[in-house]
C-alpha positions, 0 to 999 in steps of 0.5 A: 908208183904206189900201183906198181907196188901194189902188185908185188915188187917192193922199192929195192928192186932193179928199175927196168924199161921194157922197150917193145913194138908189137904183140908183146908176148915176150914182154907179157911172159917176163913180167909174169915170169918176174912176179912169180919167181919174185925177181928183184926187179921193177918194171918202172915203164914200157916205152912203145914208138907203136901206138896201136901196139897190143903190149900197151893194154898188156902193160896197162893190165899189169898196171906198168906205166906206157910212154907213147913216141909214135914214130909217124908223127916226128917229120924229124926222125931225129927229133924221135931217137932224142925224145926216147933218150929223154923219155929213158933217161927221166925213169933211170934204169938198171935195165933196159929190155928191147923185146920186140922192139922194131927200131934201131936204138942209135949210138947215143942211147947205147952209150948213155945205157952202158951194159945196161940194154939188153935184146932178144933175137929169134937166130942163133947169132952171129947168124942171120941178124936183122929183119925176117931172121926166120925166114933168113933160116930157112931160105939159108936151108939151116937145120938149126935155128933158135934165138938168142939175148944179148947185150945192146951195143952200137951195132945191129944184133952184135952184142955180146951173147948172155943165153941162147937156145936152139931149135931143129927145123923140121922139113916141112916148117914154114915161116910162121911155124918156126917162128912160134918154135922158136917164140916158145924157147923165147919166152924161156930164155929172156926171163932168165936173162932178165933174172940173171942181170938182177941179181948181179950174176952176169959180167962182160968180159970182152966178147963174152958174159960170164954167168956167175953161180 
């Protein structure tokens, strides 16, 4: 904790778990997005099921403790959604923040987090959910794509939206260049998501999040 502290954030800030699978870009952007503003957040742990993902030397640079589950190891899939609740639970966050986080979290994580997880998708929801949300787009022949951050509930990408942002396909984008238009208004919108929950200034109501001034 004392390295944590070290870094800039002091002890009355909101506890956040970052929860990510891969590269970890948007994980980097809002820890740094977090220290400059000076959000009133701490980040207590990145949570990974992915032990050569590239996010955990991120974390380590940011001197942010790593939990390690590797998916692979547990024969009981089961054993593996129980040993992550546990791991969340023990670190008590106000926050729980999936970014590029590649599993789906089970209703009994959900339940035990209300309000509390949120997620960031690269489609304007409802549309294209899941996987391959990019190329779902431009298989669909869409003229608009983008990304959206949402509250975690029980089912895949269908929580209720806190910011989105769109993006014009251009007719020539592949896969792989949507994908980085749309990864740049990522990096964008889930800090500010990030900054609007800690400080008090998002209330559900339904389907839909009030954002208070």
């Amino acid at each position: 904790m004392r390295k944590l502290l070290a870094t800039g954030f002091t002890k009355k800030e909101k506890r956040i778990v970052f929860l990510a699978s891969g590269r970890g870009s948007n994980f980097e952007n809002a820890v740094k997005f977090l220290k400059k503003k000076k959000i009133p957040a701490l980040p207590v742990a990145l949570l990974t099921d992915n032990p050569k993902a590239k996010s955990i030397e991120l974390a380590r640079s940011f001197q942010i403790p790593v939990q390690i589950l590797n998916f692979a190891e547990f024969a009981d899939k089961k054993d593996f959604h129980k040993a992550l609740l546990a791991q969340a639970k023990e670190l008590s966050p106000d926050l729980i923040v999936a970014c590029g986080y590649m599993r789906i979290l089970k209703p009994e994580f959900v339940q035990s987090f209300p309000g509390k997880i949120i997620n960031i998708h690269p489609s304007l929801l409802p549309s294209f959910p899941g996987l391959d949300s990019q190329k779902q787009a431009l298989d669909y022949g869409a003229k608009i794509a983008g990304c959206t951050v949402h509250f975690v509930e029980e089912g895949v990408d269908t929580g209720p939206i806190i910011l989105q942002k769109s993006v014009e396909i251009l007719p020539h984008w592949n896969e792989k260049e949507l994908s980085l238009a749309i990864l740049k208004e990522e990096h964008k919108i889930l800090p500010l998501a990030i900054q609007l929950f800690c400080e008090n200034k998002l209330k559900i109501n339904g389907r839909k999040v009030e954002i208070r001034k």
